[in-house]
N, CA, C and O atoms as CSV, one atom per row, in Angstrom:
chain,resi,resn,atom,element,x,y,z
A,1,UNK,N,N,142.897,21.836,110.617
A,1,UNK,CA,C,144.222,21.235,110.557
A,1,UNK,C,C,145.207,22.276,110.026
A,1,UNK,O,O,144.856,23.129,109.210
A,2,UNK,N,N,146.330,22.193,110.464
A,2,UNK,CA,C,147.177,23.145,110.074
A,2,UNK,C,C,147.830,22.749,108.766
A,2,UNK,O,O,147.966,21.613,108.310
A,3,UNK,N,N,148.208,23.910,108.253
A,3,UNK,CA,C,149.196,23.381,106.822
A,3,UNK,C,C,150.414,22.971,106.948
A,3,UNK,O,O,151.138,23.622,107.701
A,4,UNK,N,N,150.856,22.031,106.395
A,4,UNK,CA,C,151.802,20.991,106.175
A,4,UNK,C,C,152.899,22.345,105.265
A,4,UNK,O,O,154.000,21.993,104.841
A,5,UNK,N,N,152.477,23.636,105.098
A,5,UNK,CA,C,153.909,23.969,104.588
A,5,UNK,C,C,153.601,25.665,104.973
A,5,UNK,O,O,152.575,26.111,105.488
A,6,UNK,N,N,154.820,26.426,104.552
A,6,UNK,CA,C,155.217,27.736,104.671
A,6,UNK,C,C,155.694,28.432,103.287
A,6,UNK,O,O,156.498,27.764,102.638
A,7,UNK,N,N,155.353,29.534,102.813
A,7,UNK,CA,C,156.269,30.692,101.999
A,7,UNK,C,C,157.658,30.653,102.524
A,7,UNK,O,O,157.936,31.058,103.653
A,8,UNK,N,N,158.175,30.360,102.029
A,8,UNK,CA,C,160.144,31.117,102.387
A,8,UNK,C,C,160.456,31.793,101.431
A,8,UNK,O,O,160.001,31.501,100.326
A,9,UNK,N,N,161.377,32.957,101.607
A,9,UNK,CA,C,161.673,33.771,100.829
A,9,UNK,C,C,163.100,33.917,101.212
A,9,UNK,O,O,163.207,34.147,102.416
A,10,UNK,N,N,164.371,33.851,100.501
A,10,UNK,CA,C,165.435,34.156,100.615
A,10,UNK,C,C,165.652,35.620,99.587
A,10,UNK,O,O,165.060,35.848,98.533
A,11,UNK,N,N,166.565,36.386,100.190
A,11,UNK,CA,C,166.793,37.900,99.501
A,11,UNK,C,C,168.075,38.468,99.868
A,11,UNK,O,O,168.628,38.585,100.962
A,12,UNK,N,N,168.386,38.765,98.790
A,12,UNK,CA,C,170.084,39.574,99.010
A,12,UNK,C,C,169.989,40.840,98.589
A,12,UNK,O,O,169.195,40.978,97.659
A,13,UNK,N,N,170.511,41.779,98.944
A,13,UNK,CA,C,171.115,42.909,97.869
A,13,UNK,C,C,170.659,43.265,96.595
A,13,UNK,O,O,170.012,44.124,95.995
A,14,UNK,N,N,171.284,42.220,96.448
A,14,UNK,CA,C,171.608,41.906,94.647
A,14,UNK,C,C,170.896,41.152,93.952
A,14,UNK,O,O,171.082,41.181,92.736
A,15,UNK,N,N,169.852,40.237,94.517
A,15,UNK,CA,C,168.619,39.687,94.196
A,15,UNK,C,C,167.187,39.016,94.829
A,15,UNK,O,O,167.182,39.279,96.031
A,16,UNK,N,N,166.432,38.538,94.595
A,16,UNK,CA,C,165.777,37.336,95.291
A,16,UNK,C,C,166.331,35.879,94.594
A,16,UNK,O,O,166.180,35.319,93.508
A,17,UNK,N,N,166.941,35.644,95.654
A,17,UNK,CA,C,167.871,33.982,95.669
A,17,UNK,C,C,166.518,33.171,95.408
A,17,UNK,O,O,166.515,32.821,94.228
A,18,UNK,N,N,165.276,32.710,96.127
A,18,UNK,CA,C,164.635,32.379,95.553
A,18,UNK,C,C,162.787,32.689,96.579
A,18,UNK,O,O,162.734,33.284,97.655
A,19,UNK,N,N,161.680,32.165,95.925
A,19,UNK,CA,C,160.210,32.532,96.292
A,19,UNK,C,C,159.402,31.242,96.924
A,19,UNK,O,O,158.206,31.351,96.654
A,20,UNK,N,N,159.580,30.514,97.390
A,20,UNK,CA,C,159.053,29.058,97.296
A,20,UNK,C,C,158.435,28.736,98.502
A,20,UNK,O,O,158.850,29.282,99.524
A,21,UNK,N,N,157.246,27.710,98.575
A,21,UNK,CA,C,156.802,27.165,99.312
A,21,UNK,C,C,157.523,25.708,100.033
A,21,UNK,O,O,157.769,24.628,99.495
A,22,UNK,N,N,157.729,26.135,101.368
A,22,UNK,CA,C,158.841,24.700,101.958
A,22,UNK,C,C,158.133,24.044,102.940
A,22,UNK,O,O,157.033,24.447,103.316
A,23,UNK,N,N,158.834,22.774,103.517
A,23,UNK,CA,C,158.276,21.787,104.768
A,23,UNK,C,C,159.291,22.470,106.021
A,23,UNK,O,O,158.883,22.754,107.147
A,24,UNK,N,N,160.291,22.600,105.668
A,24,UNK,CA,C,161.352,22.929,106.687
A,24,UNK,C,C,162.395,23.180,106.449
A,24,UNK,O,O,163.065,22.565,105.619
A,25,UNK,N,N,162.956,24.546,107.393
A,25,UNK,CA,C,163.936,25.364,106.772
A,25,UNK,C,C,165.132,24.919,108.398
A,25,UNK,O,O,164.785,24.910,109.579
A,26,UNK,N,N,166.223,24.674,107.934
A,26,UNK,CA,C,167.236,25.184,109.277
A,26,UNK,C,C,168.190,26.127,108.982
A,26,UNK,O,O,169.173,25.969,108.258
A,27,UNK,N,N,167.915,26.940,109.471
A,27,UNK,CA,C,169.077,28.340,109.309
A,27,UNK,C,C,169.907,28.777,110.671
A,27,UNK,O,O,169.549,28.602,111.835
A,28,UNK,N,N,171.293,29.486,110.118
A,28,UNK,CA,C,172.052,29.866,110.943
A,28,UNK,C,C,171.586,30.829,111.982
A,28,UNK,O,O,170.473,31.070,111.514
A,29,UNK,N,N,171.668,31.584,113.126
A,29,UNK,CA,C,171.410,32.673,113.680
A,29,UNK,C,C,172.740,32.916,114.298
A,29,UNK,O,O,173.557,32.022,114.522
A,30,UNK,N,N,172.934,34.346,114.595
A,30,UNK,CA,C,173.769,34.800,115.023
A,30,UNK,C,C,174.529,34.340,116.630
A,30,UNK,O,O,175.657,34.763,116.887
A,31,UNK,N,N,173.668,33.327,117.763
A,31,UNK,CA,C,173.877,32.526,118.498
A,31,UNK,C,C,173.191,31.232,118.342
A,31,UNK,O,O,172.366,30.870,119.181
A,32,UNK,N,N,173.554,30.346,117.072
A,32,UNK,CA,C,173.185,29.179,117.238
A,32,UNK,C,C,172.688,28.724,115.511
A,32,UNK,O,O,173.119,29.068,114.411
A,33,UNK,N,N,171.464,27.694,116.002
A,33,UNK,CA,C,171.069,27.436,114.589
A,33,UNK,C,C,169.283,27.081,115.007
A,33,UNK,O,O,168.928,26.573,116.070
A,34,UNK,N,N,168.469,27.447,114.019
A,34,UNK,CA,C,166.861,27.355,114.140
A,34,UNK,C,C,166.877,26.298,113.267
A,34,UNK,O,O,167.782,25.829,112.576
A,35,UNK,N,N,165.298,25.891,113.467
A,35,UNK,CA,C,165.154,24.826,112.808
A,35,UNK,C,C,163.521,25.113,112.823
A,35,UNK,O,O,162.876,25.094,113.871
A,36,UNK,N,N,162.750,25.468,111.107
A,36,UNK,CA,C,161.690,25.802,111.442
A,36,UNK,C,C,161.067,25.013,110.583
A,36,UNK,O,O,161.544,24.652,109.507
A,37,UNK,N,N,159.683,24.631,111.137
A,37,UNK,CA,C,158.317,23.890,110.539
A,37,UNK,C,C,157.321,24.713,110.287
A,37,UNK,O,O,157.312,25.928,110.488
A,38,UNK,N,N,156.329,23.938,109.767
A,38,UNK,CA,C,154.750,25.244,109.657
A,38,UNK,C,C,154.293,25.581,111.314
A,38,UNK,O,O,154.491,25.081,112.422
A,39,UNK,N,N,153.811,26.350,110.929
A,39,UNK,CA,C,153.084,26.810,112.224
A,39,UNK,C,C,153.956,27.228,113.494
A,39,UNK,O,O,153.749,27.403,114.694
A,40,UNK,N,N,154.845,27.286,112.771
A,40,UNK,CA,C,156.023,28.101,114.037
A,40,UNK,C,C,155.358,29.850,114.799
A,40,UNK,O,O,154.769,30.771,114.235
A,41,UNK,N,N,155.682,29.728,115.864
A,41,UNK,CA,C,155.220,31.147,116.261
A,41,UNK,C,C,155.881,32.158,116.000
A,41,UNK,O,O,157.092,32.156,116.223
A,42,UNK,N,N,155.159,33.414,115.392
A,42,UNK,CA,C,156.170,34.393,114.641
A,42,UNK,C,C,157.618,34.728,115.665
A,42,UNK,O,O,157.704,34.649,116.890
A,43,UNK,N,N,158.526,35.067,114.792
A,43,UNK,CA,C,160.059,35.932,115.613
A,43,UNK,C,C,160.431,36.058,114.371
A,43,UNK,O,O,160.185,35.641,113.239
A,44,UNK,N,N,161.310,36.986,115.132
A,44,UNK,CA,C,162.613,37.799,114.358
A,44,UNK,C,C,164.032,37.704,114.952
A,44,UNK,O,O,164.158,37.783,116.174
A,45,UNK,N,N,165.075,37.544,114.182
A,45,UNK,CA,C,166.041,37.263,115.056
A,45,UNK,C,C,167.236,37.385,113.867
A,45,UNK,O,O,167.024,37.224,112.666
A,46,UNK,N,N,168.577,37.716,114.496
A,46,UNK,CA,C,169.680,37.975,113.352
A,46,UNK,C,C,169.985,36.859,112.860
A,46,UNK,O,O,170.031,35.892,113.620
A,47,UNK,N,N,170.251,36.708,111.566
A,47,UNK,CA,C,171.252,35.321,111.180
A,47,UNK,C,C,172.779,35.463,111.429
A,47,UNK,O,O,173.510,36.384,111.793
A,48,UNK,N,N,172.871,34.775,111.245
A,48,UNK,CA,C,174.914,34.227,111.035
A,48,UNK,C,C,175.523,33.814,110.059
A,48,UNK,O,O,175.125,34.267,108.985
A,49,UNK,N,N,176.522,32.969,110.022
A,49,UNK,CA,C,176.766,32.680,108.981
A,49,UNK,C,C,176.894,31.583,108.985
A,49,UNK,O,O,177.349,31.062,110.004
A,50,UNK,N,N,176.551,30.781,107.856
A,50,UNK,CA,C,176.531,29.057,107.906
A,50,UNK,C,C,175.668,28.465,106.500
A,50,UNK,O,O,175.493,29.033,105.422
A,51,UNK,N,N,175.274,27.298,106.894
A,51,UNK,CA,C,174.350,26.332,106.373
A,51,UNK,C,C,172.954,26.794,106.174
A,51,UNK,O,O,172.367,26.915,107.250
A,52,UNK,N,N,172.348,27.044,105.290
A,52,UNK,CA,C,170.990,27.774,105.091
A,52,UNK,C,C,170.334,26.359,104.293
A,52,UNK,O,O,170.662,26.134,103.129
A,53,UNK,N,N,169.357,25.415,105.052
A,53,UNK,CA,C,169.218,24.388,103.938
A,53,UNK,C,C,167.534,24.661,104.222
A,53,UNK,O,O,167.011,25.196,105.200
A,54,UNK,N,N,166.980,24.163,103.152
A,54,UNK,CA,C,165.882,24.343,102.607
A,54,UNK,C,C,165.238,23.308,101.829
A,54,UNK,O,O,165.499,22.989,100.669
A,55,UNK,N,N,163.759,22.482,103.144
A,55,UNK,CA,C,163.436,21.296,102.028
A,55,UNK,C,C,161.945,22.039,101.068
A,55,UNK,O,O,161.072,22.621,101.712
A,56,UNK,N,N,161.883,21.964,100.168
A,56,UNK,CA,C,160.679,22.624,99.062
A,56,UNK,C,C,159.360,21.363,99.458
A,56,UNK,O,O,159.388,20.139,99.582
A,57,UNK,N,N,158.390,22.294,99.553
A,57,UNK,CA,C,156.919,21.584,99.695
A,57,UNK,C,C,156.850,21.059,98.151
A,57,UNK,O,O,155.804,20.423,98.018
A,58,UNK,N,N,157.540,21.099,97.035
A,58,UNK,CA,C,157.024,20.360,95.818
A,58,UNK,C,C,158.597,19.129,95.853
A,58,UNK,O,O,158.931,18.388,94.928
A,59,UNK,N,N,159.043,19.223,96.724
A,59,UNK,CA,C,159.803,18.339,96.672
A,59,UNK,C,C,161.126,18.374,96.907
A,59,UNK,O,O,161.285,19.502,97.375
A,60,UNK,N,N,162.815,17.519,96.856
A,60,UNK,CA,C,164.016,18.170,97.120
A,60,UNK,C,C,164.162,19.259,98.221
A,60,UNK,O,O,163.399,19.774,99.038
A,61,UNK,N,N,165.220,19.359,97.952
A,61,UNK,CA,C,165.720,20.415,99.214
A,61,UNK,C,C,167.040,21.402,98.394
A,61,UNK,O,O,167.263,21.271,97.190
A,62,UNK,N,N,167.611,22.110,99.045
A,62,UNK,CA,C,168.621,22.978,98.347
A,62,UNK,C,C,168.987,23.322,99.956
A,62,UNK,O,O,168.236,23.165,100.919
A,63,UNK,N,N,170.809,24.006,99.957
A,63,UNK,CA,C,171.469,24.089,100.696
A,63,UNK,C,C,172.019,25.810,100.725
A,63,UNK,O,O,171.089,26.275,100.065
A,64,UNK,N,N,172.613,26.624,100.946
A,64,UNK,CA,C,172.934,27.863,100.419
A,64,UNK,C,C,173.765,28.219,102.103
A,64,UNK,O,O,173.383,27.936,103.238
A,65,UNK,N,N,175.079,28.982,101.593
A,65,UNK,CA,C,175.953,29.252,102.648
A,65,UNK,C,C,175.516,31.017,102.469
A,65,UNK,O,O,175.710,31.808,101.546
A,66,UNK,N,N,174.858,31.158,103.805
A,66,UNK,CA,C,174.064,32.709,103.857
A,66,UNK,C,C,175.292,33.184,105.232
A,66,UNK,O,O,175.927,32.549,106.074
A,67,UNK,N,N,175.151,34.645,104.853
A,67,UNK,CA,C,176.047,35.257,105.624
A,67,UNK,C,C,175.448,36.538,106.144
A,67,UNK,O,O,175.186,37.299,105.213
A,68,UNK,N,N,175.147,37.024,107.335
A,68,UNK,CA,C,174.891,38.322,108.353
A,68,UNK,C,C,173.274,38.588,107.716
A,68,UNK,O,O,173.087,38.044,106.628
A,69,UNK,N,N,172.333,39.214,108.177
A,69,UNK,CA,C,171.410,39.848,107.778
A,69,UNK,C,C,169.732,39.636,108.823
A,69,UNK,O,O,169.912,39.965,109.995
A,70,UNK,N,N,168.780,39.326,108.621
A,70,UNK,CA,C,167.783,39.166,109.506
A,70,UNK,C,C,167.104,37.856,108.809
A,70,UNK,O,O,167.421,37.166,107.840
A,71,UNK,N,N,166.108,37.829,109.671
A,71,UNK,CA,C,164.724,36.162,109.029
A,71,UNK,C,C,163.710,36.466,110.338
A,71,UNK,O,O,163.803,36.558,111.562
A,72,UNK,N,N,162.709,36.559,109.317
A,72,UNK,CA,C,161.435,37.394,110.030
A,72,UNK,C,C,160.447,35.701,109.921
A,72,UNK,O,O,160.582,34.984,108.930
A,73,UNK,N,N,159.596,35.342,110.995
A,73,UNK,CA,C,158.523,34.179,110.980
A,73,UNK,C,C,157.532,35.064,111.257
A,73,UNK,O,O,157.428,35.539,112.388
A,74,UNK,N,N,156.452,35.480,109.974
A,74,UNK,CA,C,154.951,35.955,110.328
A,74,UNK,C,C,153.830,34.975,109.720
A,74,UNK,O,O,153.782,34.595,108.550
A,75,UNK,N,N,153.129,34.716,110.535
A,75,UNK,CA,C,151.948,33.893,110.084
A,75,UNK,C,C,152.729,32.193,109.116
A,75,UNK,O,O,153.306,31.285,109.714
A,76,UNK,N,N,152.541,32.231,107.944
A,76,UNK,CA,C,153.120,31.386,106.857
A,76,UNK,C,C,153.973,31.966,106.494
A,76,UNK,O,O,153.941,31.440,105.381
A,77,UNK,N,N,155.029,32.842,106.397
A,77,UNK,CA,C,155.424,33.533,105.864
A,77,UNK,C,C,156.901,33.932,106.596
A,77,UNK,O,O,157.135,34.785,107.452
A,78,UNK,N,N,157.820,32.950,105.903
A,78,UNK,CA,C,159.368,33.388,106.250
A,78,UNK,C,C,160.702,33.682,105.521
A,78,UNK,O,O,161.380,32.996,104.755
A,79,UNK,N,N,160.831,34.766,105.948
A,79,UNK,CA,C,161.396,35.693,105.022
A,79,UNK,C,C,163.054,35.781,105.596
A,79,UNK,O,O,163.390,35.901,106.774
A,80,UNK,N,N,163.864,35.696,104.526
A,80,UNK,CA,C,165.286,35.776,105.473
A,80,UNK,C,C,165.702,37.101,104.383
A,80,UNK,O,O,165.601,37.024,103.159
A,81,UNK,N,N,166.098,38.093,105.007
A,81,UNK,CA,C,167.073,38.806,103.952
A,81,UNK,C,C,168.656,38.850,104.783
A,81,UNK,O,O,169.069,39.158,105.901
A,82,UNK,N,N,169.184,38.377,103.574
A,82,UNK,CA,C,171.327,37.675,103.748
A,82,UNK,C,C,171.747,38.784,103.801
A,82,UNK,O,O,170.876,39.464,103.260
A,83,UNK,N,N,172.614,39.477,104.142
A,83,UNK,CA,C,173.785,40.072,103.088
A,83,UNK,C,C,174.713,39.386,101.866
A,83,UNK,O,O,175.300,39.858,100.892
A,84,UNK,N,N,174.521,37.818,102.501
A,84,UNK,CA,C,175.259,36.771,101.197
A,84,UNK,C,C,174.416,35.783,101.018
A,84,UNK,O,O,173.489,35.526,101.787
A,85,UNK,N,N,174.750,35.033,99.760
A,85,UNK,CA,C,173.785,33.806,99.645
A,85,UNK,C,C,174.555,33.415,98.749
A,85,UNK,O,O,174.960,34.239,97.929
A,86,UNK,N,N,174.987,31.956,98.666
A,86,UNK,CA,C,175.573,31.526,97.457
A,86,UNK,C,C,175.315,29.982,97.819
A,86,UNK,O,O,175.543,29.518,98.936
A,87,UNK,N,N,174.786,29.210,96.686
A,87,UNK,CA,C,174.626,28.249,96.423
A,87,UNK,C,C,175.970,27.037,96.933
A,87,UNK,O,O,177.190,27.054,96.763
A,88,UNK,N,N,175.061,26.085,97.591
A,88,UNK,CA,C,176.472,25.338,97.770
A,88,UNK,C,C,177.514,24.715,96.804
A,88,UNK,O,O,178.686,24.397,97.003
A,89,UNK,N,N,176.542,24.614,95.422
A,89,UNK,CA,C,177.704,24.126,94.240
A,89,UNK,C,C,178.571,24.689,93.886
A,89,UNK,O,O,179.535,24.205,93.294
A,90,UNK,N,N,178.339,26.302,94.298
A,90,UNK,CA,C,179.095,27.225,93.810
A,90,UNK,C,C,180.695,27.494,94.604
A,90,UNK,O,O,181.614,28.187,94.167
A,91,UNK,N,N,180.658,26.667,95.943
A,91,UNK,CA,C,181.569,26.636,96.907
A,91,UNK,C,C,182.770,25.226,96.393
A,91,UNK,O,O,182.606,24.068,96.008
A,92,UNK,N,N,183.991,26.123,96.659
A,92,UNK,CA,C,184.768,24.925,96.144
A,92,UNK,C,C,185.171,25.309,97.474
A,92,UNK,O,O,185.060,26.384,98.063
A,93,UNK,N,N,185.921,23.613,98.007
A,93,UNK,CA,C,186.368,23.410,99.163
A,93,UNK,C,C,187.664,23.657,98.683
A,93,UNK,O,O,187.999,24.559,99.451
A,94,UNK,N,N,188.790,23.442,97.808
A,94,UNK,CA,C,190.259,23.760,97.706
A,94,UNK,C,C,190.191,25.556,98.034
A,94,UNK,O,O,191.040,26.041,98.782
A,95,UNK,N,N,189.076,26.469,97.377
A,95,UNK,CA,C,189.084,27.778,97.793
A,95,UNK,C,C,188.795,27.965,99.146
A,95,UNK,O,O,189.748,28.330,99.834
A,96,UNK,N,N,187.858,27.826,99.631
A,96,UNK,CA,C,187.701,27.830,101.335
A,96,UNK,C,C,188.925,27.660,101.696
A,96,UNK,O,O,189.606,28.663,101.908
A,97,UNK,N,N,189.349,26.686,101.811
A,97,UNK,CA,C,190.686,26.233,102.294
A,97,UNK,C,C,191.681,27.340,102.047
A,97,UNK,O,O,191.860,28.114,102.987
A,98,UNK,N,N,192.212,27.495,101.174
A,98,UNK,CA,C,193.176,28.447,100.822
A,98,UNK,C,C,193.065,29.881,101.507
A,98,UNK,O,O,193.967,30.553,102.009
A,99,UNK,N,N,191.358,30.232,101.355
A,99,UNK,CA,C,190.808,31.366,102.140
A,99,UNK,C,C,191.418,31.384,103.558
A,99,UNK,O,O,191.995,32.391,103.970
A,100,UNK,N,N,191.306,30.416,104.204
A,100,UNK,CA,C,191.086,29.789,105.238
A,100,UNK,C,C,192.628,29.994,106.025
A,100,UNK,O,O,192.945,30.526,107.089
A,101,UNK,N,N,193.243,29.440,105.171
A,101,UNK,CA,C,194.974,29.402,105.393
A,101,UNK,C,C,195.567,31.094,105.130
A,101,UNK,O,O,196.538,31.458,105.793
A,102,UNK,N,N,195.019,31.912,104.292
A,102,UNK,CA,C,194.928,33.085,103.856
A,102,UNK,C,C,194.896,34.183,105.492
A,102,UNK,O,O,195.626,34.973,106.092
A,103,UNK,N,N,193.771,33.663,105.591
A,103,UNK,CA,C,193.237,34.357,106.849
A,103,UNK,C,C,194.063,34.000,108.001
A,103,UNK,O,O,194.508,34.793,108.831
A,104,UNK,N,N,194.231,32.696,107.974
A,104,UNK,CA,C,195.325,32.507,109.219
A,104,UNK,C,C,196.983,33.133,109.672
A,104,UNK,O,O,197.761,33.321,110.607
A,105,UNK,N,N,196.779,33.263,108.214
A,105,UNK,CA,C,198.654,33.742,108.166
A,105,UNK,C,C,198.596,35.106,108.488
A,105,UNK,O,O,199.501,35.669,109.104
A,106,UNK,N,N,197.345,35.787,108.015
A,106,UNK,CA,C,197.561,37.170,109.022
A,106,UNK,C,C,197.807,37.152,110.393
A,106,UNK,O,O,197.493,36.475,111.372
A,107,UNK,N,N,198.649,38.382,110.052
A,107,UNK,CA,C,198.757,39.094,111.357
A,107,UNK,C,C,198.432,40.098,112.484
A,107,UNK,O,O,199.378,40.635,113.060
A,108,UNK,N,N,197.484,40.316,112.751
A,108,UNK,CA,C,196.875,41.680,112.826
A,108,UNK,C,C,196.980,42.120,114.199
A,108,UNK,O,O,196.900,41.487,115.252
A,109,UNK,N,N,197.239,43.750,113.876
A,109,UNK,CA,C,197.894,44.922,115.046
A,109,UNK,C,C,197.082,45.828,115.949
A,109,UNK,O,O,197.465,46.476,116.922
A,110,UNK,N,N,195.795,45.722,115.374
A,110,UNK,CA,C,194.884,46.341,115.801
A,110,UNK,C,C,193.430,45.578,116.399
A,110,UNK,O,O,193.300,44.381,116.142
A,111,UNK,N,N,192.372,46.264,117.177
A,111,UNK,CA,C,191.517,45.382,117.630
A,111,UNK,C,C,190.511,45.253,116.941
A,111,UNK,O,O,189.607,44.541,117.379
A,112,UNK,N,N,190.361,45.931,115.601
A,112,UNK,CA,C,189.689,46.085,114.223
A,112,UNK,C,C,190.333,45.188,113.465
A,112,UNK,O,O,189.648,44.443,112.765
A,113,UNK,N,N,191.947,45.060,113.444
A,113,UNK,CA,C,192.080,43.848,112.360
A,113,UNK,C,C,192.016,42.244,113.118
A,113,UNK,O,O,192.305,41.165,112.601
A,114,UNK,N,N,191.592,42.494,114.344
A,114,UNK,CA,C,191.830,41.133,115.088
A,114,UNK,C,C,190.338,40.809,114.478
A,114,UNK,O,O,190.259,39.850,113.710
A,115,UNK,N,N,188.999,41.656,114.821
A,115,UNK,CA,C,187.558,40.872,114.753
A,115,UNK,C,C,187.521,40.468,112.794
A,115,UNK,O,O,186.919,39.543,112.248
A,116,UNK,N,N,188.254,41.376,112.249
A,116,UNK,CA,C,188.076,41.262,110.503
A,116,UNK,C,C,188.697,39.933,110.396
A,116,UNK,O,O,188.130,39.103,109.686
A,117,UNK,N,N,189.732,39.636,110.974
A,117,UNK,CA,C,190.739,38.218,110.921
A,117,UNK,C,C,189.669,37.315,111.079
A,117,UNK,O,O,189.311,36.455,110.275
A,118,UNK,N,N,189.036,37.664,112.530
A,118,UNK,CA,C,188.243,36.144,113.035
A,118,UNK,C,C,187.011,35.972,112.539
A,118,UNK,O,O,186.526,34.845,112.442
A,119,UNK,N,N,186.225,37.304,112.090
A,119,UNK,CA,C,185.161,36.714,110.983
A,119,UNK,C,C,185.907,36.279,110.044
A,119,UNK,O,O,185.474,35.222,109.586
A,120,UNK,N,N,186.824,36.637,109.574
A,120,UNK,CA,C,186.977,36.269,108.044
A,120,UNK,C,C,187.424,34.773,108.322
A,120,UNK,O,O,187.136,33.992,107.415
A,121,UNK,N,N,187.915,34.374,109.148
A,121,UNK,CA,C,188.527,32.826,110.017
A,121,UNK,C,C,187.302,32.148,109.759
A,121,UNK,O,O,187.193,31.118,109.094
A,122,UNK,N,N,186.115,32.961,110.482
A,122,UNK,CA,C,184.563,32.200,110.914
A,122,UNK,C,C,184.520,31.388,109.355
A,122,UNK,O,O,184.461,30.203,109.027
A,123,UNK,N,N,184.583,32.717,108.586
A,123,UNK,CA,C,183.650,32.617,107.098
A,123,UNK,C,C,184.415,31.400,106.194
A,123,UNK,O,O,183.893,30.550,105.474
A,124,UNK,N,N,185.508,31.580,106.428
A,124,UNK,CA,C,186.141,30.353,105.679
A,124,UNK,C,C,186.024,29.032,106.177
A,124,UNK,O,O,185.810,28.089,105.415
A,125,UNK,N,N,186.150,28.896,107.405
A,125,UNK,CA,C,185.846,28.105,108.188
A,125,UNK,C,C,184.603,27.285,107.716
A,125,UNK,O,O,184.677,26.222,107.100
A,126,UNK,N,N,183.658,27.803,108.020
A,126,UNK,CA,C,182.453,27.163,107.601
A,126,UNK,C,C,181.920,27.411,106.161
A,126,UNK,O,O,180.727,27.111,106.117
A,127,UNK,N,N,182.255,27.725,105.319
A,127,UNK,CA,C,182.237,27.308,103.932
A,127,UNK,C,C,183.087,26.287,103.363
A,127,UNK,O,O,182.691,25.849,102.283
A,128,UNK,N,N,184.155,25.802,103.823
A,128,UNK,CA,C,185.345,24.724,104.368
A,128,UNK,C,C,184.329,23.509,104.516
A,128,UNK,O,O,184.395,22.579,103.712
A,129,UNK,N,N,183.471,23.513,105.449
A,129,UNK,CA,C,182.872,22.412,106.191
A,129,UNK,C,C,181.247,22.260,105.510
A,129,UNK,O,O,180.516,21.277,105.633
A,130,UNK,N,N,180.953,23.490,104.796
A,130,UNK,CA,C,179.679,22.935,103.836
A,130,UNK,C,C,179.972,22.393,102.742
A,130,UNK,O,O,179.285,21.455,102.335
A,131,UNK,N,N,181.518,23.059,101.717
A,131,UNK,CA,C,181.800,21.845,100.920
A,131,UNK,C,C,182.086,20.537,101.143
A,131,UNK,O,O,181.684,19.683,100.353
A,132,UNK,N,N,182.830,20.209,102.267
A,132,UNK,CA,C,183.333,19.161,102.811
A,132,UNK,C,C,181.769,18.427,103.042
A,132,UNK,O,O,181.575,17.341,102.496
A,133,UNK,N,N,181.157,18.779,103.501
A,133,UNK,CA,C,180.063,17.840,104.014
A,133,UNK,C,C,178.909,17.610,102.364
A,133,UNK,O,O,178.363,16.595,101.932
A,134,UNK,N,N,178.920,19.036,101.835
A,134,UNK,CA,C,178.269,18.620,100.021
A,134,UNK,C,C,179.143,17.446,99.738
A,134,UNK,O,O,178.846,16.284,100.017
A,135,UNK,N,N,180.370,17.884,99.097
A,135,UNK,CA,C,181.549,16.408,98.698
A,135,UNK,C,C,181.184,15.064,99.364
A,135,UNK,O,O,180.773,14.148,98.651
A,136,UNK,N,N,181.306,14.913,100.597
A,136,UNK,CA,C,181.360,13.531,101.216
A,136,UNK,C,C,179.976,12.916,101.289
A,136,UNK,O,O,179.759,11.784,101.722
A,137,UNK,N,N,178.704,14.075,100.654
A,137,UNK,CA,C,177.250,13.499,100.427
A,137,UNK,C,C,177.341,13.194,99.056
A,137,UNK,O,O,176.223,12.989,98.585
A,138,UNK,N,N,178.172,13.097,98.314
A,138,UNK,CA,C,178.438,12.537,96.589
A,138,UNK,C,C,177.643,13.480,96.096
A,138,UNK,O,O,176.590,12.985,95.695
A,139,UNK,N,N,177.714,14.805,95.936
A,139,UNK,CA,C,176.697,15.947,95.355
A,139,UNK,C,C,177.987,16.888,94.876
A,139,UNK,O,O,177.842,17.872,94.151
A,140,UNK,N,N,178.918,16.559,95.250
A,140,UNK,CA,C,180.449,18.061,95.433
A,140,UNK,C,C,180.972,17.734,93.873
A,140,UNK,O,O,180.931,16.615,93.362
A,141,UNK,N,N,181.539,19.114,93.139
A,141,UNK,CA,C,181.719,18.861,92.299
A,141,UNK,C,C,183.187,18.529,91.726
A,141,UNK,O,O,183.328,18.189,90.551
């Protein structure tokens, strides 16, 4: 019988976000969104930026807005390294927003400040819509 769970490993830069054994992970990719169980067949593939949620094999789940980097599936064993990771409590939706409006009011002259505009559009954007959706699950602070 197969096992009912997986290693996940989230990793930044700047730390290991966290080491844990999970039931099921759905993460962003750079065209779309995965959605993984045990016994998934290994890949590799870029992330994106978005919703990184995470249910723990000892129980609960946790949410984390991850941004650019890779997520490797070998054997039990799935490994995402971010370039960002930040906890969803840590996201205030009045900042997104402002970000958000920030980014819009630029103006940009070049075809370098047009893609910096529209990621930076992306990024607010959907940190906008993970607080909004934490908040309206009565979890937002």
């Amino acid at each position: 019988m197969a096992s009912q769970k997986f290693h996940c490993s989230l990793v930044t830069p700047e730390a290991r976000v966290f080491d844990k054994e999970a039931t099921s992970v759905v993460l962003p990719l750079h065209d779309g969104s995965a959605g993984i169980l045990p016994g998934r067949a290994p890949f590799v593939a870029q992330l994106g930026l978005g919703e990184f949620r995470v249910t723990f094999a000892e129980g609960g789940s946790h949410s984390y807005f991850i941004e650019d980097g890779f997520v490797q599936m070998v054997g039990d064993k799935l490994t995402l390294l971010a370039q960002n990771a930040v906890s969803v409590e840590q996201i205030s939706q009045n900042e997104a927003e402002a970000e958000l409006a920030e980014a819009s009011a630029r103006n940009p002259q070049t075809a370098a400040e047009m893609n910096q505009v529209g990621r930076d559009r992306a990024r607010a954007r959907a940190k906008a819509d993970i607080a909004r959706r934490f908040q309206a699950a009565g979890r937002g602070l």
